[in-house]
VEXVO-496702 format. One record per atom (N, C-alpha, C, O): x, y, z. Coordinates in pm, whole numbers, padded with zeros to 5 digits, always signed. Layout:
<recs>
XYZ...
</recs>
This chain:
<recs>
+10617+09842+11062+10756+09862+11102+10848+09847+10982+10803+09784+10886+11001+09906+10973+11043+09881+10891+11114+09761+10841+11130+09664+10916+11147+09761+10748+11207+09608+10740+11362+09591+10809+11415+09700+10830+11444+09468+10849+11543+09485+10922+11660+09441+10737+11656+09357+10647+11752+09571+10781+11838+09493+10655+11868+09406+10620+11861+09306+10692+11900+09401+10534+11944+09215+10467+12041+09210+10515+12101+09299+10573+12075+09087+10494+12261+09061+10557+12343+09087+10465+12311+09006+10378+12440+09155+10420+12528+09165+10347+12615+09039+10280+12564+08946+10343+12672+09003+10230+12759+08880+10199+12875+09010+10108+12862+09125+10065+13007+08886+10116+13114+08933+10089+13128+08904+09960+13146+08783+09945+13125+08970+09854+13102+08918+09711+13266+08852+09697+13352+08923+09644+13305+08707+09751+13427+08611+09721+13446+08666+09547+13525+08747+09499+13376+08613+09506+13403+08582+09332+13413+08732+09256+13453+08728+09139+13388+08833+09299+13416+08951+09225+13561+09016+09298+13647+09082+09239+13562+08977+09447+13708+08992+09481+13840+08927+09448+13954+08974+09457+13789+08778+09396+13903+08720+09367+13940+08696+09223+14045+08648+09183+13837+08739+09151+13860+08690+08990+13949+08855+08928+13968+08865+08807+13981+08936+08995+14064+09074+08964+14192+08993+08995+14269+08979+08901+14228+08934+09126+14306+08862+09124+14388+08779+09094+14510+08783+09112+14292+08659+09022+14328+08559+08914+14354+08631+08802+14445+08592+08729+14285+08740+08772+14353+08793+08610+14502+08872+08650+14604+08866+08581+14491+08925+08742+14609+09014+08772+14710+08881+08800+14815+08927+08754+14739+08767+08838+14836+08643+08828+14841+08629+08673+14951+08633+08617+14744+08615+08614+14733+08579+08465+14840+08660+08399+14939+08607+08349+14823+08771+08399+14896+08897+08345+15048+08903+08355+15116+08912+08252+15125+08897+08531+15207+08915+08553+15236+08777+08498+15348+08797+08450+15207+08646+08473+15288+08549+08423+15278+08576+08249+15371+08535+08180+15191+08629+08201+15204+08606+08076+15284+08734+08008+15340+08719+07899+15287+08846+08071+15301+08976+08060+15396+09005+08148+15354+09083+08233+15567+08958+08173+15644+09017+08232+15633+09201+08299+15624+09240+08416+15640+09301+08134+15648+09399+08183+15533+09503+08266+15547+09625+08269+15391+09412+08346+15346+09409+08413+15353+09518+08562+15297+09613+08616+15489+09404+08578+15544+09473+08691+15477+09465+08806+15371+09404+08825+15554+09541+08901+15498+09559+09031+15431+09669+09103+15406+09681+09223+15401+09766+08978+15291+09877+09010+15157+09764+08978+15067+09754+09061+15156+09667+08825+15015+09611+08788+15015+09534+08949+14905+09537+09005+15111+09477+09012+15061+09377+09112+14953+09435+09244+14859+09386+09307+15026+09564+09244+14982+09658+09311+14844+09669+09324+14778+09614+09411+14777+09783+09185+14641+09775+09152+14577+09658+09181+14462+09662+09225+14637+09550+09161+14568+09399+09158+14474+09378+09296+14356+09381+09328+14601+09358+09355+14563+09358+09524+14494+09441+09588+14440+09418+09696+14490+09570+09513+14369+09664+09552+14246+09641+09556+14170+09668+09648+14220+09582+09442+14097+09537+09380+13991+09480+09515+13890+09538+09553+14048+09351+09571+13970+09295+09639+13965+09418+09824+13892+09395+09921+14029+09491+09815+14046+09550+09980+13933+09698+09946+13854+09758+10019+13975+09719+09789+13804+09831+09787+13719+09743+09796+13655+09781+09894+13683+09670+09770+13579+09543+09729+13499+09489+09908+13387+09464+09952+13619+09491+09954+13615+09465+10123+13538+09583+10166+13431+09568+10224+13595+09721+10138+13578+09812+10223+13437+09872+10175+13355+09937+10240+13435+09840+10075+13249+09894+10002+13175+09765+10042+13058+09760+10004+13216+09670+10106+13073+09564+10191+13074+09665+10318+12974+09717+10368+13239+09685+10370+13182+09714+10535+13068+09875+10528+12977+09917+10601+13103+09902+10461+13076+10051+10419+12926+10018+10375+12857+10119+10360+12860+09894+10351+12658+09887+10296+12658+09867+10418+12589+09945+10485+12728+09766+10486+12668+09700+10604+12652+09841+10691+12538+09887+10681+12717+09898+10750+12700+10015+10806+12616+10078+10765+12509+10044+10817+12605+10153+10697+12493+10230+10643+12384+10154+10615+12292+10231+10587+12347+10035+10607+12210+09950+10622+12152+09968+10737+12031+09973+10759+12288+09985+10854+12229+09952+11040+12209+10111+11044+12149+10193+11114+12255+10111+10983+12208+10316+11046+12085+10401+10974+12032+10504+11012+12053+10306+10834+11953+10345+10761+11780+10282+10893+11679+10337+10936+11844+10143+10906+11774+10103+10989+11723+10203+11080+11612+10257+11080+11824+10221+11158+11817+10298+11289+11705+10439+11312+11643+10481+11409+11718+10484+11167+11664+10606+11141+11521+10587+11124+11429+10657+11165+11518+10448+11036+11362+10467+11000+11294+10359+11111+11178+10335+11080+11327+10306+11204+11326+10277+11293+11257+10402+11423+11148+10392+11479+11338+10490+11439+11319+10600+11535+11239+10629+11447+11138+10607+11513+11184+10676+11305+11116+10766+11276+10951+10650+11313+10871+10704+11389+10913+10518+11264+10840+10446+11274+10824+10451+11429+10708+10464+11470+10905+10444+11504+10893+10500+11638+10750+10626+11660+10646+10592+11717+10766+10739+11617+10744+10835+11631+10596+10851+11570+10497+10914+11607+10627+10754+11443+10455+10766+11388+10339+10718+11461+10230+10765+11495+10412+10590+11477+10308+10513+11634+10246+10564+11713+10125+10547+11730+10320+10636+11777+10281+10736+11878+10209+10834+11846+10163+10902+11939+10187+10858+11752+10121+10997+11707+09963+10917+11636+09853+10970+11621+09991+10828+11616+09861+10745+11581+09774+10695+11672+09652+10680+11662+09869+10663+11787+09800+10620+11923+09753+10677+11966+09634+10655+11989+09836+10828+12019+09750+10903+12054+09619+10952+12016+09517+10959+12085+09647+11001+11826+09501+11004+11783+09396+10978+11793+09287+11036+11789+09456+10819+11816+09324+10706+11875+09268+10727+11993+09146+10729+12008+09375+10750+12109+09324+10801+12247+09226+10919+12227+09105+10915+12253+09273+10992+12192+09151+11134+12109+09035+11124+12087+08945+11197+12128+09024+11003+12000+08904+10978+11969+08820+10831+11996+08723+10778+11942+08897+10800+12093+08798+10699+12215+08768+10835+12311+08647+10842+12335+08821+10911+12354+08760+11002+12463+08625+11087+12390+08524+11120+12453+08650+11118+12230+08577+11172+12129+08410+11083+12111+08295+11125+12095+08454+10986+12120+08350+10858+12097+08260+10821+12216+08141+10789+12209+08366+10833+12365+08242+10797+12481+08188+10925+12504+08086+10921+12574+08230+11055+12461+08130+11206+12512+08073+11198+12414+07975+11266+12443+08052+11152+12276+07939+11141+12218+07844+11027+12250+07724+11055+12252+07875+10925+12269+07760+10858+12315+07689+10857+12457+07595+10783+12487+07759+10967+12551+07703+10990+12688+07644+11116+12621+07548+11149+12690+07660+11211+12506+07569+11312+12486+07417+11267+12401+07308+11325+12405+07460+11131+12321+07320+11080+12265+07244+10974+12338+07149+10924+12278+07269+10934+12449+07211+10883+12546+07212+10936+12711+07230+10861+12808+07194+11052+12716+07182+11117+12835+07159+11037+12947+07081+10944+12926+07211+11046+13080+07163+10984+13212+06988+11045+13269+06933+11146+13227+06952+10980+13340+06857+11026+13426+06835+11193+13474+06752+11283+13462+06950+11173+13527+07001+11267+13596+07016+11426+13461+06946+11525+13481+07074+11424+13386+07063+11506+13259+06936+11474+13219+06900+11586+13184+06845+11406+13200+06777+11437+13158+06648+11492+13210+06545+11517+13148+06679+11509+13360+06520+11534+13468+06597+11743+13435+06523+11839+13421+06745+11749+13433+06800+11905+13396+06689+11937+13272+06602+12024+13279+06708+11858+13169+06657+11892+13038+06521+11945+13034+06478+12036+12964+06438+11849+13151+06299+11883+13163+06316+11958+13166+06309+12035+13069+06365+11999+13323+06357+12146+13412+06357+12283+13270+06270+12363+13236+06490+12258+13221+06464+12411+13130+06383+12397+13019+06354+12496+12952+06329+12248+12981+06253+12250+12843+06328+12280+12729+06320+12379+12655+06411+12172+12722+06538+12170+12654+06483+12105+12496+06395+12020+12493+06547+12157+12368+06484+12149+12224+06545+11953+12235+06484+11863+12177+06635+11937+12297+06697+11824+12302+06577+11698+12374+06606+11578+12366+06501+11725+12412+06431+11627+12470+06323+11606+12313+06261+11500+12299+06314+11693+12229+06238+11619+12123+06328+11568+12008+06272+11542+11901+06484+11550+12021+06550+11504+11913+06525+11431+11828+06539+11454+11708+06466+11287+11901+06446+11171+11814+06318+11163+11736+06208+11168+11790+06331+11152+11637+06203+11127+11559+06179+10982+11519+06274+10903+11519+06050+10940+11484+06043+10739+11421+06141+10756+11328+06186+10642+11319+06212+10833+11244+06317+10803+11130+06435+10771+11203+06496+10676+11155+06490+10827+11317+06619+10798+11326+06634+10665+11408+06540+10592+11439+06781+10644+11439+06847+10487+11438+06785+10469+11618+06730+10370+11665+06813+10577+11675+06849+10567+11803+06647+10624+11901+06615+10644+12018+06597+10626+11812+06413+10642+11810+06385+10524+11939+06413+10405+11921+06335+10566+12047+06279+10487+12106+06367+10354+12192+06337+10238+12221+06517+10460+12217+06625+10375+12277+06647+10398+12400+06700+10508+12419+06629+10341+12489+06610+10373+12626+06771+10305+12683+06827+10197+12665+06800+10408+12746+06933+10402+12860+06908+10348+12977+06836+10396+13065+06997+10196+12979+06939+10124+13102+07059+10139+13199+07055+10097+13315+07146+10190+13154+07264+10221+13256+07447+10212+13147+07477+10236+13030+07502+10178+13235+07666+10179+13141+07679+10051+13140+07608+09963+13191+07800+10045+13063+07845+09874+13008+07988+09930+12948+08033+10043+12931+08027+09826+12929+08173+09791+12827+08110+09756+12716+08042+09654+12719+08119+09842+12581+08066+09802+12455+08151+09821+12337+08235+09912+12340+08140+09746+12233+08277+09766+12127+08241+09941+12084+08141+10009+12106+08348+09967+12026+08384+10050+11990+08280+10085+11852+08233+09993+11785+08254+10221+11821+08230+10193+11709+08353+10288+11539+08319+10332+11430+08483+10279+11607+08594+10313+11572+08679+10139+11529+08718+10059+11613+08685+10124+11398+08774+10026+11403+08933+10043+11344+08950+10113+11244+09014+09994+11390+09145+09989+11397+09230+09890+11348+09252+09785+11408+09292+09932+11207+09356+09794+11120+09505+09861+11108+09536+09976+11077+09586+09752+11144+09710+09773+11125+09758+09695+10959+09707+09589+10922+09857+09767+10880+09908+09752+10770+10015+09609+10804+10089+09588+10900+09996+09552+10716+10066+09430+10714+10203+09514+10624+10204+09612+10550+10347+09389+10692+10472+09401+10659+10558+09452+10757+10525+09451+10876+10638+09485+10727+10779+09536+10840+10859+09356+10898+10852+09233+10887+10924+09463+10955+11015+09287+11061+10881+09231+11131+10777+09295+11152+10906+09106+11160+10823+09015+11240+10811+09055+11357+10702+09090+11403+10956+09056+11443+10974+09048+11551+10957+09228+11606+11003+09252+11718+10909+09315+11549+10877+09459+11579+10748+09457+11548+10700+09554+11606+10638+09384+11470+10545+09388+11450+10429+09361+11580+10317+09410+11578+10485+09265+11702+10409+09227+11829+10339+09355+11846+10216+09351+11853+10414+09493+11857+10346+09604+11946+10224+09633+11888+10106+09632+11923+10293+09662+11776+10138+09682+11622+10052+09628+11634+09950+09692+11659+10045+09500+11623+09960+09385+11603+09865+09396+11787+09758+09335+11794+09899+09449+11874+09829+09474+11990+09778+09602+11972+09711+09649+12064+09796+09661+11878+09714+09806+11937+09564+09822+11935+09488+09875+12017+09529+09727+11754+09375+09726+11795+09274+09709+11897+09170+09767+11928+09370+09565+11956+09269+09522+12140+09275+09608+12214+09200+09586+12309+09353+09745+12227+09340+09841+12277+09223+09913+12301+09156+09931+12403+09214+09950+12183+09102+10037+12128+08971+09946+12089+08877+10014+12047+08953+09826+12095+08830+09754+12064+08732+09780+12166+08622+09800+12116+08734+09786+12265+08618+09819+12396+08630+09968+12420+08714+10047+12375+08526+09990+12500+08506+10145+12574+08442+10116+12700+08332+10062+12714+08521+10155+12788+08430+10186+12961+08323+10251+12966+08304+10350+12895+08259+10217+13028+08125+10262+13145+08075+10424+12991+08088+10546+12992+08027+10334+12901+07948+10429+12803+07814+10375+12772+07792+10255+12760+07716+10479+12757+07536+10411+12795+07502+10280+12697+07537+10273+12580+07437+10191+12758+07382+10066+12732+07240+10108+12719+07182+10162+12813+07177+10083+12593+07056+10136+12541+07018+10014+12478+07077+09938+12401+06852+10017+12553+06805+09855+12492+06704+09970+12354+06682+10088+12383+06662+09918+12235+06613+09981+12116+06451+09915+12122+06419+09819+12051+06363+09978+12210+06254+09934+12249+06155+09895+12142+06073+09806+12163+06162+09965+12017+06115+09955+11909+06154+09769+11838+06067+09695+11792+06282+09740+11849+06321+09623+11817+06266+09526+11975+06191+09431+11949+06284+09538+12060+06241+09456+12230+06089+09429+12200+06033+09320+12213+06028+09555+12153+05892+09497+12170+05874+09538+12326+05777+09612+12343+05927+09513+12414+05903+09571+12584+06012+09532+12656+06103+09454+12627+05981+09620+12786+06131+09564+12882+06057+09534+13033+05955+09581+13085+06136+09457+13068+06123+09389+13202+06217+09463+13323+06338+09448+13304+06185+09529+13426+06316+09544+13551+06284+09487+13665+06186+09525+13730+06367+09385+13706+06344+09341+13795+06502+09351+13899+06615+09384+13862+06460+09314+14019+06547+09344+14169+06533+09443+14256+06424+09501+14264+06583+09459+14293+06589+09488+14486+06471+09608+14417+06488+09628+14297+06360+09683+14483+06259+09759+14488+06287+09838+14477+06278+09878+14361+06340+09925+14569+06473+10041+14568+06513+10103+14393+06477+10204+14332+06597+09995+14358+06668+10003+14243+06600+09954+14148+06654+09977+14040+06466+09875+14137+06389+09913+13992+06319+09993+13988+06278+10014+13874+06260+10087+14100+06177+10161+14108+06258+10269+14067+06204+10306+13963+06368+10351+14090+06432+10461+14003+06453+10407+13851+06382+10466+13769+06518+10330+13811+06521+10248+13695+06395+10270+13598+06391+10328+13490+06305+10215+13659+06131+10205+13589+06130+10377+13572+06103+10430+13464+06154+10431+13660+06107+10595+13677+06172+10647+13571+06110+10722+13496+06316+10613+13545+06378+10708+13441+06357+10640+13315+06414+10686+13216+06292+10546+13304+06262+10485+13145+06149+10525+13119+06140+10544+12998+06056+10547+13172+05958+10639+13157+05965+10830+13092+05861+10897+13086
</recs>
């Protein structure tokens, strides 16, 4: 986020020391006059009017890069949404269901010999869905205001999990698997790990 402007201060000592010289003058320097008194007193009311004049344009500089930091967010978030939806159709396409994969038989699909002993996912059996981290990680840039930073600082927990995407035990690392419960439901289970 962006930073929030500084506070302005009223520069006292550059407004008033035009002042003190302009007294200096008219006492030491009669023909001075009352045009020099004039200029004098000017001095500090430009001096005034070029603070109100940062301060303003600080809140409006704000404002802008504000709405624009607005806008990036969103376009990042979304990205992210993109590619969590990007991330669970790939891992429901490299761990197929039961169900896809009794299709695959049927046509004798090149996809049922994908895995070879070299690759990661060799001998990984799909025991059903889970909530599993992500494998997308998400770092937000340190700085901006504090108090605009809360939203930021939440977006990663957003994106750290994924819904109901396949849970694959890596049988090669298990060494073997066990299913146990209701008969019914290990007996399809056992069937499609096979």
């Amino acid at each position: 986020p962006p930073e929030r402007p500084r506070k302005q201060r009223l520069p006292w000592f550059s407004a008033l020391l035009p002042v003190g010289f302009g007294l200096a003058l008219v006492l030491l320097v009669p023909s001075f006059g009352l045009l020099g008194v004039a200029f004098m007193l000017l001095s500090p009311v430009l001096l005034i009017g070029s603070y109100i004049e940062a301060k303003r344009s600080g809140a409006f500089d704000f404002r802008d890069a504000l709405a624009d930091h607005g806008e990036l967010v969103t376009e990042h978030v979304e990205r992210l949404e993109r590619e969590r939806e990007l991330e669970v159709r790939s891992r429901l396409h490299e761990a197929p269901s039961g169900g896809e994969l009794r299709a695959l038989v049927g046509t004798l699909s090149d996809r049922l010999w994908e895995r070879a002993p070299g690759d990661a996912d060799f001998l990984g059996l799909r025991v059903g869905t889970a909530t599993l981290p992500s494998r997308t990680r998400v770092k937000v840039a340190s700085g901006g205001a504090r108090d605009l930073r809360r939203e930021l600082d939440e977006i990663p927990g957003h994106f750290r999990l994924l819904d109901d995407v396949p849970l694959c035990v890596p049988l090669e690392e298990a060494g073997g698997i066990g299913v146990s419960g209701p008969r019914p439901a290990t007996l399809a289970l056992a069937r499609s790990l096979v």
